[in-house]
C-alpha positions in Angstrom: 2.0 29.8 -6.5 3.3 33.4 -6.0 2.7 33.8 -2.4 4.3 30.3 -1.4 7.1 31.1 -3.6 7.1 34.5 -1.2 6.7 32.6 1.6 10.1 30.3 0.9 11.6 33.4 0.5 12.8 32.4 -3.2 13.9 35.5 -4.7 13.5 35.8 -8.8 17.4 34.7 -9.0 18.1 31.2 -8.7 21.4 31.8 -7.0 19.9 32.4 -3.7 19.8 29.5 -1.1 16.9 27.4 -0.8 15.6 27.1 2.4 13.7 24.2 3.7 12.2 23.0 7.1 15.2 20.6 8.0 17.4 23.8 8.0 15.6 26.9 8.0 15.3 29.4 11.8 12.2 30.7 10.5 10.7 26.9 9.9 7.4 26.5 11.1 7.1 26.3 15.0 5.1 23.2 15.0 7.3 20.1 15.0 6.6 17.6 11.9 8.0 14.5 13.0 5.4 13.7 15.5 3.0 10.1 15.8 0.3 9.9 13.7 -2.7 10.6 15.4 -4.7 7.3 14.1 -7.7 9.1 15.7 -8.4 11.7 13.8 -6.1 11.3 10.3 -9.1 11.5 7.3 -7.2 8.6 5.9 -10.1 6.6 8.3 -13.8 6.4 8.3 -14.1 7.0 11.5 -17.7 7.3 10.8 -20.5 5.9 8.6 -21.1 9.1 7.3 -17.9 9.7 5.0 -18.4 6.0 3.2 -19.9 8.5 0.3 -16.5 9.6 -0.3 -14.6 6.1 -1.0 -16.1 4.6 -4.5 -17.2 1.2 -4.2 -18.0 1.4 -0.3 -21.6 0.5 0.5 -23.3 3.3 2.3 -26.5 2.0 3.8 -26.0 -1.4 5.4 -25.0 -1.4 9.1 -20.8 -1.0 9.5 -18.7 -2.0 12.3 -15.6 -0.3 14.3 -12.4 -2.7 13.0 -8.8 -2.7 13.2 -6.7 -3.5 10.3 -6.3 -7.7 11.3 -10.1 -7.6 12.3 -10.8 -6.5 8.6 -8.8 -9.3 6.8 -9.9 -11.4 9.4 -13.6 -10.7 8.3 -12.7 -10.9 4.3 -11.2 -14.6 4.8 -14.6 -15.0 6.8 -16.7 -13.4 4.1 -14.8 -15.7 1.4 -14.6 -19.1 3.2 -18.5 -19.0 3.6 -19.5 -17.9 0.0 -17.7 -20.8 -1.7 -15.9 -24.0 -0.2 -13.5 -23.8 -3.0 -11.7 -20.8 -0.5 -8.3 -22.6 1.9 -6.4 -20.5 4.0 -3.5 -22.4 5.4 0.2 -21.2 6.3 2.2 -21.4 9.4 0.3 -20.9 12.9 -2.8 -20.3 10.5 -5.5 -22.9 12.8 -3.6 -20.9 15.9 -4.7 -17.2 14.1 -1.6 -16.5 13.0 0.9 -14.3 14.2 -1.2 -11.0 14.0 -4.4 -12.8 14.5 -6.1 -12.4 11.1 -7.1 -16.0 11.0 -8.5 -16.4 14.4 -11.4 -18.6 15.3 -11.6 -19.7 11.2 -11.2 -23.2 11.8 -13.3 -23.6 14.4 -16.0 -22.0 12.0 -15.0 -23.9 8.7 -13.1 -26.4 9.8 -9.3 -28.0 9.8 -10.1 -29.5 5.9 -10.0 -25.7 5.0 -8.4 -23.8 7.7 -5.2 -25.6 8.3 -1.6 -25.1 9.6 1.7 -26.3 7.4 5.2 -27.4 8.4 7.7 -24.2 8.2 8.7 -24.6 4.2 7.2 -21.3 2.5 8.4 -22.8 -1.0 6.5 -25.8 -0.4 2.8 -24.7 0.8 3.1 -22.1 -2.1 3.9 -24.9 -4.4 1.0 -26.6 -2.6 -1.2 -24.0 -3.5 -0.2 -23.4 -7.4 -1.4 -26.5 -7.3 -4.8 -26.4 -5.7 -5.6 -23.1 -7.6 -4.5 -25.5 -11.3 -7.5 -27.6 -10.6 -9.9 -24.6 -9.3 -9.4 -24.0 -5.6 -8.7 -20.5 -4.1 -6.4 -21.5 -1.8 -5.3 -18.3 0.7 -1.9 -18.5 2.4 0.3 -16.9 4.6 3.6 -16.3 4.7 4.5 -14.9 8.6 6.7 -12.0 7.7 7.4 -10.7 3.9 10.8 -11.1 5.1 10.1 -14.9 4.5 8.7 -15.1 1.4 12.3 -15.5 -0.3 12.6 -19.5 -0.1 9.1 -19.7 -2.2 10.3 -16.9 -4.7 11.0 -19.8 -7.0 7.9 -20.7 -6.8 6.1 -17.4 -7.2 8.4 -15.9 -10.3 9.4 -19.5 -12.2 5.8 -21.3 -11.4 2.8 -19.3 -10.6 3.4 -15.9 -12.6 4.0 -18.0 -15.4 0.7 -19.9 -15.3 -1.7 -18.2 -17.7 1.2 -17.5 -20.4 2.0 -21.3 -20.5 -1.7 -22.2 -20.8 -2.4 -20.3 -23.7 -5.3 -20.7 -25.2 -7.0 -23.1 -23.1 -7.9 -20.0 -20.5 -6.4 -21.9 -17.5 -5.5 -19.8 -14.8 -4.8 -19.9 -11.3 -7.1 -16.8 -10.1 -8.1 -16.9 -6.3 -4.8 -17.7 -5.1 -3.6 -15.4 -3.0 -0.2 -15.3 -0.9 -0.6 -12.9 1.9 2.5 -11.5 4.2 2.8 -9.0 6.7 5.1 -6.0 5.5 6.8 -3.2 6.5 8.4 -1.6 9.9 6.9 -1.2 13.1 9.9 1.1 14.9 11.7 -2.2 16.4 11.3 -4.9 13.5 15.2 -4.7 12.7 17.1 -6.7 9.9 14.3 -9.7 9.2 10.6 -7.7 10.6 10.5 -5.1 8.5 11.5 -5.6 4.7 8.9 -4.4 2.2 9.6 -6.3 -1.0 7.0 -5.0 -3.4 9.2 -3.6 -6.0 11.0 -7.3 -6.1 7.4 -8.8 -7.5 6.3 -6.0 -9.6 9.5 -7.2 -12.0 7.6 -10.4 -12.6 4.8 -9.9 -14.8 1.7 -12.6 -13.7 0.9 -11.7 -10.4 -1.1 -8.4 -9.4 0.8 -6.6 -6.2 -1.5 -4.8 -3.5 -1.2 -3.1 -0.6 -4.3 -1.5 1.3 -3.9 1.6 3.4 -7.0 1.0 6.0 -9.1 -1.7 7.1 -12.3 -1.2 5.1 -9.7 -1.1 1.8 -8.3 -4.1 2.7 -11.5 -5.8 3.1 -12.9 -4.5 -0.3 -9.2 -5.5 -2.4 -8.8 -9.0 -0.5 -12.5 -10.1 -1.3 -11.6 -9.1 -4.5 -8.2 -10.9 -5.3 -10.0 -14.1 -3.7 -13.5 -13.8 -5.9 -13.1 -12.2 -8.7 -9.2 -12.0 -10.1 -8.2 -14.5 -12.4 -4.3 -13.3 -11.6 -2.7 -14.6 -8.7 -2.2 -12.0 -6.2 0.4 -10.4 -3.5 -1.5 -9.3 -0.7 1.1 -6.9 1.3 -0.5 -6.0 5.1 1.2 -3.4 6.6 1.7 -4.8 9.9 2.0 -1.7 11.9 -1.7 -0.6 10.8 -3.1 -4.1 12.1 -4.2 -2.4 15.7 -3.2 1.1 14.8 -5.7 1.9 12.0 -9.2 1.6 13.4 -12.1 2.7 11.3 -16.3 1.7 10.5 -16.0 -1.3 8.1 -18.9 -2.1 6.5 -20.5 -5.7 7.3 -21.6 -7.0 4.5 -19.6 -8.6 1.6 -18.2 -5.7 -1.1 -15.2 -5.5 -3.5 -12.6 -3.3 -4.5 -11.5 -3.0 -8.4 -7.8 -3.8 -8.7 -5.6 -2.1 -10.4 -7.4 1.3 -9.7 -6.0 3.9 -7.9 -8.0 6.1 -5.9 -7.7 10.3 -5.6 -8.1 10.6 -2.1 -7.3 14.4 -1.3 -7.8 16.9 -4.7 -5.1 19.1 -5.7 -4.0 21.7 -8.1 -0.2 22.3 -7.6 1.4 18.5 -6.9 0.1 15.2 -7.0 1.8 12.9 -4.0 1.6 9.6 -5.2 1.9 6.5 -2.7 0.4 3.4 -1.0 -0.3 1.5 2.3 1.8 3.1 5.8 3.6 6.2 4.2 0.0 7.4 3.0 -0.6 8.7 6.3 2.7 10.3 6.6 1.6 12.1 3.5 -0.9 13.0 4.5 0.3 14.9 7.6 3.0 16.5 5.8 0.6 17.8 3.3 -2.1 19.1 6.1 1.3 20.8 7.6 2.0 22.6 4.0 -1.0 23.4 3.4 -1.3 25.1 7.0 2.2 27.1 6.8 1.7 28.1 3.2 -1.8 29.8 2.3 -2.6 28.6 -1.5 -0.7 25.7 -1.7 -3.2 23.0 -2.7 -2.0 19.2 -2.9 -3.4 15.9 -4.2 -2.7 12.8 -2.6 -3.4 9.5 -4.5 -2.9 5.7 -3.3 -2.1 3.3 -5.8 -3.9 0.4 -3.6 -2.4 -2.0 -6.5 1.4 -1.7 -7.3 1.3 -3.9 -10.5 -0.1 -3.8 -13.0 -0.7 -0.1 -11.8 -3.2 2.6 -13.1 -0.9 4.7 -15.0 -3.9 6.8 -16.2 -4.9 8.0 -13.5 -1.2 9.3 -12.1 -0.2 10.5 -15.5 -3.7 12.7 -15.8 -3.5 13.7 -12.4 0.5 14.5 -12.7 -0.1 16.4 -16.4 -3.2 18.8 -14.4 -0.7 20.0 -11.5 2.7 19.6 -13.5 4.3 18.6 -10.3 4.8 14.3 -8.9 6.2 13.0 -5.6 6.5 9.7 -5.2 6.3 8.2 -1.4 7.3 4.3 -0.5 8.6 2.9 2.7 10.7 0.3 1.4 14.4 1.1 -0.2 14.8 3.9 -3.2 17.4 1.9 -5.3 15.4 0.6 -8.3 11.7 0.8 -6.0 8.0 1.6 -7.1 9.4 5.4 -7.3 11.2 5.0 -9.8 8.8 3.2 -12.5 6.3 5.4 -11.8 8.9 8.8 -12.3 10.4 7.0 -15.6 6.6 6.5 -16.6 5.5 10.0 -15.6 8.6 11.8 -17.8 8.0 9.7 -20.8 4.1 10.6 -20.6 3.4 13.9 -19.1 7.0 15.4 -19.5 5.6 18.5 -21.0 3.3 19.3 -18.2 5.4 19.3 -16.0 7.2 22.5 -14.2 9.6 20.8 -12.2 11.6 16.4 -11.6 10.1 14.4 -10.5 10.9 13.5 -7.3 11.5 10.3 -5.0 11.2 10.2 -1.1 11.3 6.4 0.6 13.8 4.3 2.3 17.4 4.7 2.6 19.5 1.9 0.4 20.6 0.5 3.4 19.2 -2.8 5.6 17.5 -1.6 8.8 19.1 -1.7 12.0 17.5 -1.9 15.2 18.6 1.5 16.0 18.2 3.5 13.0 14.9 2.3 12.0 13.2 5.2 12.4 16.2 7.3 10.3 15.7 5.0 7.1 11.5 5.1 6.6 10.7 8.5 4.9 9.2 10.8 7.7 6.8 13.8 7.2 10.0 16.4 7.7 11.6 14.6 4.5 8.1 14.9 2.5 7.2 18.6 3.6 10.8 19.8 2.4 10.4 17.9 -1.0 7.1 19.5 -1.5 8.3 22.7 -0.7 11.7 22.2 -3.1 9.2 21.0 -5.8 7.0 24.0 -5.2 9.4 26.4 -5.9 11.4 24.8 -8.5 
């Protein structure tokens, strides 16, 4: 830590300036706020090869090139053919949907399974509390998460409150899942591009994921759909459906919830985040770890927000004694800051400097400023440098 703390130029006073890429001459020539290069981030299997590397990816069965809609689109597939208890209905749904992920289904399982619903989000979730009470999985979709509010009724007062109410007779309503397209795509404005994950994880009864790339999303939506016996919140980034491309692999396979998964190892800071920003991390750490020899930095998605894997973040956070938290959607009482409060109470005495939280602005997004108000990979490179240094 000596020679990045020589580096920053932090001299042994703590008087002295602090000097950060947003403001600093001698910043690093290479501009940070630049597209992510989908291509070649290692976020993405962009071969067969590195399946090894993800736990709970099969390795030896043939894979296929997939975007993030073709992936979801193959799950649904996968799930509607290995047990006729499995629906998907929502708006457009028998059309394929808005992004796409449910084309062609009804022509394969037909329009008893796969089937459109009148605009009424609080009434085809109702609908589907209902199926799942009396042991269907019914999938639905909700066309933007900036939709899902006229069903939140439904979802917090109804469905998380299944199992509790049922007691001891085990009754559930496991393989429901609502999904919903999140997040901003640059041009979403007020009503595209709301991420309202931090709105469910106050509601204990559901479990809340987001995947970062198409073969997770696969694995975790087979999963919620088979195997939970929690409803679930299946949050797509939308902006990864076409832009994340990787090798999926073909055949069916699942994804534990409720696990987190290291993706990068580290010894100084753990960078903790999930779905879109992960790849913003990522570049910011690739950039830190280029301008500053020694710095070494682990990056771990939480793939499901609630219930999360606090073991997993408070071991990692209590071996490098440094946390950054990373979310797209707003600051004001977000993911960040459950996972900071949980990190203090439990690895406080690891830790060598705060715990710090980088995501959206509290503000609602304008058309124009989009791109001001979702955490960039400037923002993230200075708050591992001030955490660094601390």
């Amino acid at each position: 830590m000596a020679s990045i703390r020589k580096a920053l130029g932090k001299a042994s006073t703590t008087s002295q300036r602090r000097i950060f890429a947003r403001q600093a001459s001698s910043a690093p020539k290479p501009r940070l706020n630049v597209p992510i290069d989908f291509k070649t981030t290692p976020l993405l299997h962009h071969s067969q090869e590195t399946f090894a590397n993800t736990p709970g990816l099969p390795t030896d069965g043939p894979s296929k090139r997939l975007n993030l809609f073709q992936s979801i689109n193959s799950a649904l597939r996968t799930a509607l053919g290995s047990d006729n208890k499995v629906l998907c209905f929502g708006e457009d749904v028998a059309f394929g949907g808005v992004f796409r992920c449910t084309m062609n289904l009804q022509a394969e399982f037909g329009e008893d399974r796969v089937f459109n619903t009148p605009i009424v989000e609080q009434g085809f979730v109702g609908a589907a509390i209902g199926m799942a009470a009396e042991g269907m999985r019914p999938v639905v979709e909700i066309q933007f998460a900036d939709y899902v509010f006229p069903a939140f009724d439904q979802i917090v007062n109804e469905a998380s409150k299944f199992r509790y109410r049922e007691g001891a007779t085990g009754g559930n309503i496991g393989g429901m899942v609502i999904r919903m397209p999140c997040g901003g795509v640059g041009h979403g404005a007020l009503y595209h591009t709301q991420s309202p994950e931090s709105l469910f994880c106050h509601v204990p009864g559901f479990r809340v994921v987001v995947p970062r790339s198409p073969s997770q999303a696969k694995g975790l939506l087979l999963s919620a759909i088979l195997e939970s016996k929690d409803p679930v919140i299946f949050m797509e980034p939308k902006i990864l459906y076409r832009a994340a491309v990787e090798q999926v692999p073909e055949e069916s396979y699942t994804l534990p919830l409720s696990k987190a998964e290291i993706i990068k190892s580290g010894t100084d800071l753990t960078v903790i985040s999930y779905g879109r920003p992960l790849y913003t991390c990522a570049a910011a750490i690739e950039a830190v770890e280029r301008d500053f020899k020694g710095a070494n930095i682990e990056l771990i998605d939480l793939r499901t927000i609630y219930p999360w894997d606090r073991p997993t973040i408070l071991e990692s956070t209590a071996r490098t004694g440094r946390a950054i938290v990373v979310h797209e959607s707003m600051v004001n009482f977000g993911v960040g800051a459950e996972i900071a409060a949980t990190i203090q109470d439990g690895a406080f005495l690891s830790l060598k400097a705060p715990v710090k939280r980088i995501a959206g602005w509290t503000t609602h997004t304008g058309l124009a400023y989009e791109r001001f108000i979702m955490p960039d990979v400037a923002r993230i490179y200075d708050a591992i440098h001030e955490s660094l240094e601390y």
